[in-house]
C-alpha positions, -999 to 999 in steps of 0.1 A, spaced: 0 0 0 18 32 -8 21 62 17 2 90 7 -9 110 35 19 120 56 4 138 86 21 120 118 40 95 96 81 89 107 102 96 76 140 88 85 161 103 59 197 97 56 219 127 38 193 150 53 219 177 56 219 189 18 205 180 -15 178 155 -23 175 143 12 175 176 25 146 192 0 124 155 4 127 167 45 111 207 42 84 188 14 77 155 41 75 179 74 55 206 55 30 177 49 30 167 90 57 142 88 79 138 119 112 141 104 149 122 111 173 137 95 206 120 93 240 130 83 278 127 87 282 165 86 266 170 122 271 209 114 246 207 84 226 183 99 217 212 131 212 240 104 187 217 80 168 211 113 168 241 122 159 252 87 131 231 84 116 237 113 118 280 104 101 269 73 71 259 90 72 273 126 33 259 127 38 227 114 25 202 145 56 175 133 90 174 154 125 175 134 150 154 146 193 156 136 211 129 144 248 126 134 257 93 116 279 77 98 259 49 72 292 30 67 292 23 102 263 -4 109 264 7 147 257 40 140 228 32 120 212 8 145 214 37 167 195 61 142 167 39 136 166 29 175 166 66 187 136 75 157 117 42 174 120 52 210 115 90 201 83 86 181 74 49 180 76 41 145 94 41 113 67 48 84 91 55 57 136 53 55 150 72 22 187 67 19 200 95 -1 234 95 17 257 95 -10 289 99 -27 297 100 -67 324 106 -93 319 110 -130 349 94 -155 359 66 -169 358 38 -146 401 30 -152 408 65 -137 389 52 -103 412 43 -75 404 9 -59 401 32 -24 377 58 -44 357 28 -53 354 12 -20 346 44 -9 315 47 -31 305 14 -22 306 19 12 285 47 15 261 41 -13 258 3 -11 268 -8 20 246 25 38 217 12 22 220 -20 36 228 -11 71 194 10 67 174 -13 57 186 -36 82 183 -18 109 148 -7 101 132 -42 86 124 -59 123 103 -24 132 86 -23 103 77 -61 100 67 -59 135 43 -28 130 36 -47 100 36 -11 77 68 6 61 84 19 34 118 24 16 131 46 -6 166 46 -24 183 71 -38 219 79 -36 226 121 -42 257 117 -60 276 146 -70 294 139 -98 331 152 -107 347 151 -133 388 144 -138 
């Protein structure tokens, strides 16, 4: 069943700080969603909070910045367990945490690769397996992924 009215649903959003994640935040909390935003850059992540939530003072939904790391598995199990014991449930998980470079695949170092995998394969997956058991037990969630690559060109 898809998610279409947002008003009190959980959205935990990985790269919350800037970009896609960041701009599917201000559209989820101006439609009631609580929000949890998370993000390496824990600097960011307090000013997109805090951005959000000047956006729309009114808005009945709580924001929520917590600094993580998605290559870390720990860290993540921490994010989704703080979003649980904060509002109860996780409704929706976007991972747009992500890293990219443009360029012929031969210029890539093995470590810039890893890298990228890391973050944008490997984040997923400690996402989603953090927040599977919540969402099997409430029987109701949703993911979405997306990886907000900047590309760069060499």
């Amino acid at each position: 069943m898809a998610l279409t009215n947002f008003a009190g649903a959980v959205a935990v959003i990985t790269g919350g700080a800037s970009g896609i994640g960041l701009a599917t935040a201000r559209a989820l909390h101006s439609r009631g969603a609580h929000v949890v935003l998370a993000d390496i850059n824990d600097q960011g992540l307090q000013q997109a909070a805090e951005q959000i939530r000047l956006h729309n003072p009114e808005a009945p939904s709580s924001v929520l910045g917590i600094p993580t790391d998605v290559t870390i598995e720990q860290q993540v199990q921490a994010l989704m367990r703080q979003a649980l014991e904060t509002f109860g449930c996780i409704d929706l998980v976007m991972t747009s945490a992500g890293v990219g470079q443009g360029g012929p695949i031969d210029l890539f170092t093995a470590s810039e690769m890893q890298t990228m995998m890391n973050i944008n394969f490997m984040g997923t997956y400690h996402c989603v397996q953090a927040a599977l058991p919540a969402m099997r037990q409430q029987q109701a969630g949703h993911f979405v992924f997306l990886s907000s690559v900047a590309g760069r060109r060499r």
